[in-house]
SELUM-7135 format. One record per atom (N, C-alpha, C): residue in one letter; x, y, z. Coordinates in steps of 0.1 Angstrom, whole numbers. Atoms other than C-alpha are relative to their C-alpha. Layout:
// SELUM-7135
<atom residu="A" c1="X" c2="Y" c3="Z"/>
...
This chain:
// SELUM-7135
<atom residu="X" c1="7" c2="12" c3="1"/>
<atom residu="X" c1="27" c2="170" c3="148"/>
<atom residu="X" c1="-1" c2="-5" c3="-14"/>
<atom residu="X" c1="-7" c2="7" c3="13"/>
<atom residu="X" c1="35" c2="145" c3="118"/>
<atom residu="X" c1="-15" c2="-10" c3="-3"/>
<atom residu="X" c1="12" c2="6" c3="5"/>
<atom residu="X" c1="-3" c2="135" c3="106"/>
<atom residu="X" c1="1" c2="-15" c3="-5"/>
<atom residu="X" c1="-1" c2="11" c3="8"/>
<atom residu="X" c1="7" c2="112" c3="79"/>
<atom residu="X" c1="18" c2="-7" c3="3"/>
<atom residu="X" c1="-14" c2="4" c3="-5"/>
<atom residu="X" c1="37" c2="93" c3="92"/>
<atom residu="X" c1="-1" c2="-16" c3="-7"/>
<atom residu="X" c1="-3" c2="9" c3="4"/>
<atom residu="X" c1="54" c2="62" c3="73"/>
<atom residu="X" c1="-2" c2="-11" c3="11"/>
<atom residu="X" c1="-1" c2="11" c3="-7"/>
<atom residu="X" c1="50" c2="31" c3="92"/>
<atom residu="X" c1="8" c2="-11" c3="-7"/>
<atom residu="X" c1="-10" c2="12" c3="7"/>
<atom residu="X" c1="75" c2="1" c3="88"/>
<atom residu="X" c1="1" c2="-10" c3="7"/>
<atom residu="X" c1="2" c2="12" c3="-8"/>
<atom residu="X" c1="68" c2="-29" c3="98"/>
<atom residu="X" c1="15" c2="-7" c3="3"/>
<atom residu="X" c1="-13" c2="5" c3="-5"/>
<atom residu="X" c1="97" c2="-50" c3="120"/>
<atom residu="X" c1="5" c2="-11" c3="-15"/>
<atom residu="X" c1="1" c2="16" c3="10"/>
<atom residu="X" c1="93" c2="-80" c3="91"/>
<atom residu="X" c1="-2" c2="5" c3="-12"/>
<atom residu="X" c1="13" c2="0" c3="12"/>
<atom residu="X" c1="82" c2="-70" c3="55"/>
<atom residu="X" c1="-7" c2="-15" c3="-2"/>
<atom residu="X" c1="1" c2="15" c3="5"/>
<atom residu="X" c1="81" c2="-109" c3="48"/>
<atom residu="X" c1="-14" c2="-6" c3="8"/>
<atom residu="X" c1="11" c2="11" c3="-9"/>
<atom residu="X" c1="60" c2="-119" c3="79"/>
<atom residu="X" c1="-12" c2="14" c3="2"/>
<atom residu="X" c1="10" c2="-11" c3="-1"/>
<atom residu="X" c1="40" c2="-83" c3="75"/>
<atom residu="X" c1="-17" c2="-1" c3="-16"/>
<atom residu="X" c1="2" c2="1" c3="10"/>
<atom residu="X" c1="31" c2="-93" c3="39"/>
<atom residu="X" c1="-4" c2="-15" c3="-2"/>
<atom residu="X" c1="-2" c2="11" c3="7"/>
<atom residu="X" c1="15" c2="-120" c3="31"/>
<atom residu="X" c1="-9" c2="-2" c3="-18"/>
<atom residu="X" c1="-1" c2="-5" c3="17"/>
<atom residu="X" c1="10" c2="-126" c3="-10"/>
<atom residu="X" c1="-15" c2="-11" c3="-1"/>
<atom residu="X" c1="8" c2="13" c3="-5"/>
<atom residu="X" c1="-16" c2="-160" c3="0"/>
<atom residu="X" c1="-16" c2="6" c3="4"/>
<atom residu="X" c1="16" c2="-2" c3="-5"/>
<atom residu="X" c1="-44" c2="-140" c3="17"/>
<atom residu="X" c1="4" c2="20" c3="-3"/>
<atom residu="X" c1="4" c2="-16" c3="1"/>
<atom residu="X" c1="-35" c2="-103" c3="6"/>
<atom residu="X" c1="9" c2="9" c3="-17"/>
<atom residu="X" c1="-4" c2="-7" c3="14"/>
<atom residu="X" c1="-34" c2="-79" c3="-28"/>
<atom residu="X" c1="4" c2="15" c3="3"/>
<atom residu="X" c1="-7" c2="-13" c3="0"/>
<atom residu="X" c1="-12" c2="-51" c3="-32"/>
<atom residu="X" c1="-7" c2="13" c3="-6"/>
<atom residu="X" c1="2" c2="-13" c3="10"/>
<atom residu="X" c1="-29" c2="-18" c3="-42"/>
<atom residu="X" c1="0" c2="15" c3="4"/>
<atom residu="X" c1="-2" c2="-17" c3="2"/>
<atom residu="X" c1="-32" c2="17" c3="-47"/>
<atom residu="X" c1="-17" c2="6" c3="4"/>
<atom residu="X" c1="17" c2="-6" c3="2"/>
<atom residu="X" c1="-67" c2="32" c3="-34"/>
<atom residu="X" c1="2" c2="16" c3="1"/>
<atom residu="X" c1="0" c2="-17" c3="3"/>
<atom residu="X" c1="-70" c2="66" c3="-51"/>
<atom residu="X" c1="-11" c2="8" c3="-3"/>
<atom residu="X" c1="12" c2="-12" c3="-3"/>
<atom residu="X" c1="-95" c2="95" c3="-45"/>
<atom residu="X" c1="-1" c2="5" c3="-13"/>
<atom residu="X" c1="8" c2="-14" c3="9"/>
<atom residu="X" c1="-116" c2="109" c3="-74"/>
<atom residu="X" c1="1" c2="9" c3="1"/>
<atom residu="X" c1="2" c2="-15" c3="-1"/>
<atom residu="X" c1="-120" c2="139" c3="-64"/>
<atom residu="X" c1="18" c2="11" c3="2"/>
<atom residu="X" c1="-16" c2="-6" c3="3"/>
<atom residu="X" c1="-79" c2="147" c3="-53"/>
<atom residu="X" c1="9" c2="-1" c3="0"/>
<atom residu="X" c1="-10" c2="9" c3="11"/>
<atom residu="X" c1="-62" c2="122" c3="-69"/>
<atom residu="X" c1="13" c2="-2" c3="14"/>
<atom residu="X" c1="-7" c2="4" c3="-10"/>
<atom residu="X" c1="-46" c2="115" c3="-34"/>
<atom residu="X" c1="-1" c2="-13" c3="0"/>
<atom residu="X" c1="0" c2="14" c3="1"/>
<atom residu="X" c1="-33" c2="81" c3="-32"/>
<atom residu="X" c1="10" c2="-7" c3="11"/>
<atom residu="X" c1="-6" c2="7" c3="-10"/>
<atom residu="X" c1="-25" c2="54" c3="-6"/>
<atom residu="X" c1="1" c2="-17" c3="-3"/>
<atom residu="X" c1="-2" c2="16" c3="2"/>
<atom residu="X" c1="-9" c2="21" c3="-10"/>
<atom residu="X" c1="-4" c2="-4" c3="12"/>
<atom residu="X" c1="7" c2="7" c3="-14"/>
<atom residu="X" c1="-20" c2="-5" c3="15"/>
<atom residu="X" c1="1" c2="-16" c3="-14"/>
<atom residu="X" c1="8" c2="13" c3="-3"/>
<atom residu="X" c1="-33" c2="-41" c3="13"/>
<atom residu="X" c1="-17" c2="-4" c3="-3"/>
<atom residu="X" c1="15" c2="4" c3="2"/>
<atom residu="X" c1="-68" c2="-56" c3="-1"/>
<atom residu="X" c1="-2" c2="-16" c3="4"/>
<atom residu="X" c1="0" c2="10" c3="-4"/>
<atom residu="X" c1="-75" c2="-88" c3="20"/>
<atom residu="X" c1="-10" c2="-6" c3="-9"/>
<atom residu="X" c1="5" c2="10" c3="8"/>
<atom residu="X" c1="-87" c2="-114" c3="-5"/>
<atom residu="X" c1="-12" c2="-6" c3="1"/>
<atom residu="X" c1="15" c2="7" c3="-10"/>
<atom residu="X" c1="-113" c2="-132" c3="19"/>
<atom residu="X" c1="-11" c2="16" c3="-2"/>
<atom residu="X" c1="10" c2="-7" c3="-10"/>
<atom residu="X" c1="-131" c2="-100" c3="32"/>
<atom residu="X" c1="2" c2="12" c3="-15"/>
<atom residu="X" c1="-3" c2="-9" c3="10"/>
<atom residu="X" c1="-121" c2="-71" c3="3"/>
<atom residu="X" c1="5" c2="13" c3="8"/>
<atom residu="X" c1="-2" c2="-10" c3="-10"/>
<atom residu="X" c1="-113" c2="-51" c3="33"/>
<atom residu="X" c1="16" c2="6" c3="-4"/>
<atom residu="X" c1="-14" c2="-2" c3="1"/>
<atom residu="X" c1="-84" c2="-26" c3="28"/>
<atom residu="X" c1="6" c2="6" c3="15"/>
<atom residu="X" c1="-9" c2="-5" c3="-13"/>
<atom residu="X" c1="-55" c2="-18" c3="51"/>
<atom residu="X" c1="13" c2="10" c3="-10"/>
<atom residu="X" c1="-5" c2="-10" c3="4"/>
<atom residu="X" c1="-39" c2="13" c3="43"/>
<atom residu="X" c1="15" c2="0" c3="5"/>
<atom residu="X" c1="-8" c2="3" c3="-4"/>
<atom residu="X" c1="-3" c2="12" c3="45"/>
<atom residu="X" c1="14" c2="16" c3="-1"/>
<atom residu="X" c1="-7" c2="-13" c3="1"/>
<atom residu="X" c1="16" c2="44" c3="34"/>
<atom residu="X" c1="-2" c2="11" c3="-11"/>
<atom residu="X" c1="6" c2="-8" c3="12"/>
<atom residu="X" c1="4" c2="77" c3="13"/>
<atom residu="X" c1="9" c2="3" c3="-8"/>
<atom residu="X" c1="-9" c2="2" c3="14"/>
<atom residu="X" c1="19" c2="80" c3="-20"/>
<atom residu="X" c1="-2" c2="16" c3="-5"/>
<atom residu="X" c1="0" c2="-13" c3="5"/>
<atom residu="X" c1="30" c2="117" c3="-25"/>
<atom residu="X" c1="7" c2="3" c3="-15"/>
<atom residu="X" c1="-10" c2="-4" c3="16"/>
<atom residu="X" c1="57" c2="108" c3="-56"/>
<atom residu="X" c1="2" c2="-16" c3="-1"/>
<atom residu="X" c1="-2" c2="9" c3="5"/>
<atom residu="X" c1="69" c2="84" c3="-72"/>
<atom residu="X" c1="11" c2="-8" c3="8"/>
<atom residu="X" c1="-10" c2="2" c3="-7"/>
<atom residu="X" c1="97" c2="78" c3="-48"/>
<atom residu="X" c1="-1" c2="-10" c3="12"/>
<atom residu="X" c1="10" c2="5" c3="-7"/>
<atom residu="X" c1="69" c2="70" c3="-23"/>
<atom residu="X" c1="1" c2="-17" c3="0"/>
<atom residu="X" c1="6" c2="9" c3="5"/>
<atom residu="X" c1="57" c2="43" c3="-45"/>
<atom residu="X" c1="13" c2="-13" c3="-1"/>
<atom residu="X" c1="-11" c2="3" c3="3"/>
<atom residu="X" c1="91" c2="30" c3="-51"/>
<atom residu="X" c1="7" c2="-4" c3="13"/>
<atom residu="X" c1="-2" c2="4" c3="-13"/>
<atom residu="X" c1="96" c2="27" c3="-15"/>
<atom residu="X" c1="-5" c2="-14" c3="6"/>
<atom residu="X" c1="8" c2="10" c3="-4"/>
<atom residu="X" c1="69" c2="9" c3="-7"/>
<atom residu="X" c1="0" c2="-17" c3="-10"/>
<atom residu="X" c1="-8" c2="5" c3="7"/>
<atom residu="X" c1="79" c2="-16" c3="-37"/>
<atom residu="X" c1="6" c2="-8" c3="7"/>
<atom residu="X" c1="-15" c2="2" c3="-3"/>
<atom residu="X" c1="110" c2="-19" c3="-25"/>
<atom residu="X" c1="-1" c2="-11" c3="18"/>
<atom residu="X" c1="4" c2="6" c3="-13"/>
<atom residu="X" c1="98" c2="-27" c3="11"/>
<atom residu="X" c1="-8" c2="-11" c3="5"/>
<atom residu="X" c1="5" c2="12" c3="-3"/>
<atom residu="X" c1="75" c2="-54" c3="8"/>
<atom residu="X" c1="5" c2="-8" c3="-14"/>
<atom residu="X" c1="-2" c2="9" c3="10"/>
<atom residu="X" c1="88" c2="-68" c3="-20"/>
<atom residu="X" c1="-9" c2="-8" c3="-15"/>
<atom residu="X" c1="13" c2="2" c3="6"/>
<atom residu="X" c1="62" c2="-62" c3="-42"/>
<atom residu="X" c1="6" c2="5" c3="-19"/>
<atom residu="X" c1="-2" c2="-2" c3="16"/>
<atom residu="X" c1="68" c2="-63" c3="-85"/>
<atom residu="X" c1="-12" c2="-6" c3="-9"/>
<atom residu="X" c1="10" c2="1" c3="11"/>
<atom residu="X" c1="48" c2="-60" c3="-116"/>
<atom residu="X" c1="-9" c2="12" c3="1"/>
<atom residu="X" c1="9" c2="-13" c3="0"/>
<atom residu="X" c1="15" c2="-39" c3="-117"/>
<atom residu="X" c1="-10" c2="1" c3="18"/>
<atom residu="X" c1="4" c2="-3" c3="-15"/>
<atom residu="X" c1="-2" c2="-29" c3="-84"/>
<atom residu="X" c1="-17" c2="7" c3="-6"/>
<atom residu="X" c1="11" c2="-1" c3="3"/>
<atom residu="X" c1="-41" c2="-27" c3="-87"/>
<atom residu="X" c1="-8" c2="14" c3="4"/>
<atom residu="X" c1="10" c2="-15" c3="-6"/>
<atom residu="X" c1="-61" c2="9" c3="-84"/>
<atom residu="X" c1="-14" c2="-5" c3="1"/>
<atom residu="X" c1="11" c2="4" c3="-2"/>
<atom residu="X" c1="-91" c2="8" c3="-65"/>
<atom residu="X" c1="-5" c2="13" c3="2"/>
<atom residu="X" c1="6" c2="-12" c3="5"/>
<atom residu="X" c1="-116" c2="38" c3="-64"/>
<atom residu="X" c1="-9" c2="-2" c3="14"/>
């Protein structure tokens, strides 16, 4: 049984939108575990999108929504 499993949306384009949502990183104090996702603009609410074990991860996820520049850490 595969706990933490990637998800991939059919669309990045129509999964993503840049208008009503911010790219970030929400990473744990305590054990520096980190999961990219989504911070909805309106509401601040996050949507957790895939856990970030390396950099490869991170690079993925990048790569898959089409996301460049800096990506925001939230706590």
């Amino acid at each position: 049984m595969n706990l933490f499993r990637k998800r991939k949306p059919s669309s990045p384009a129509a999964a993503y939108d840049a208008e009503k949502l911010t790219p970030v990183l929400m990473c744990s104090i305590c054990t520096g575990e980190q999961t990219a996702g989504f911070q909805d603009k309106a509401t601040g609410k996050f949507l957790g999108v895939v856990r970030i074990a390396s950099e490869k991860d991170l690079a993925d996820f990048r790569r898959q929504y089409g996301i460049t520049g800096e990506i925001k850490k939230i706590y």
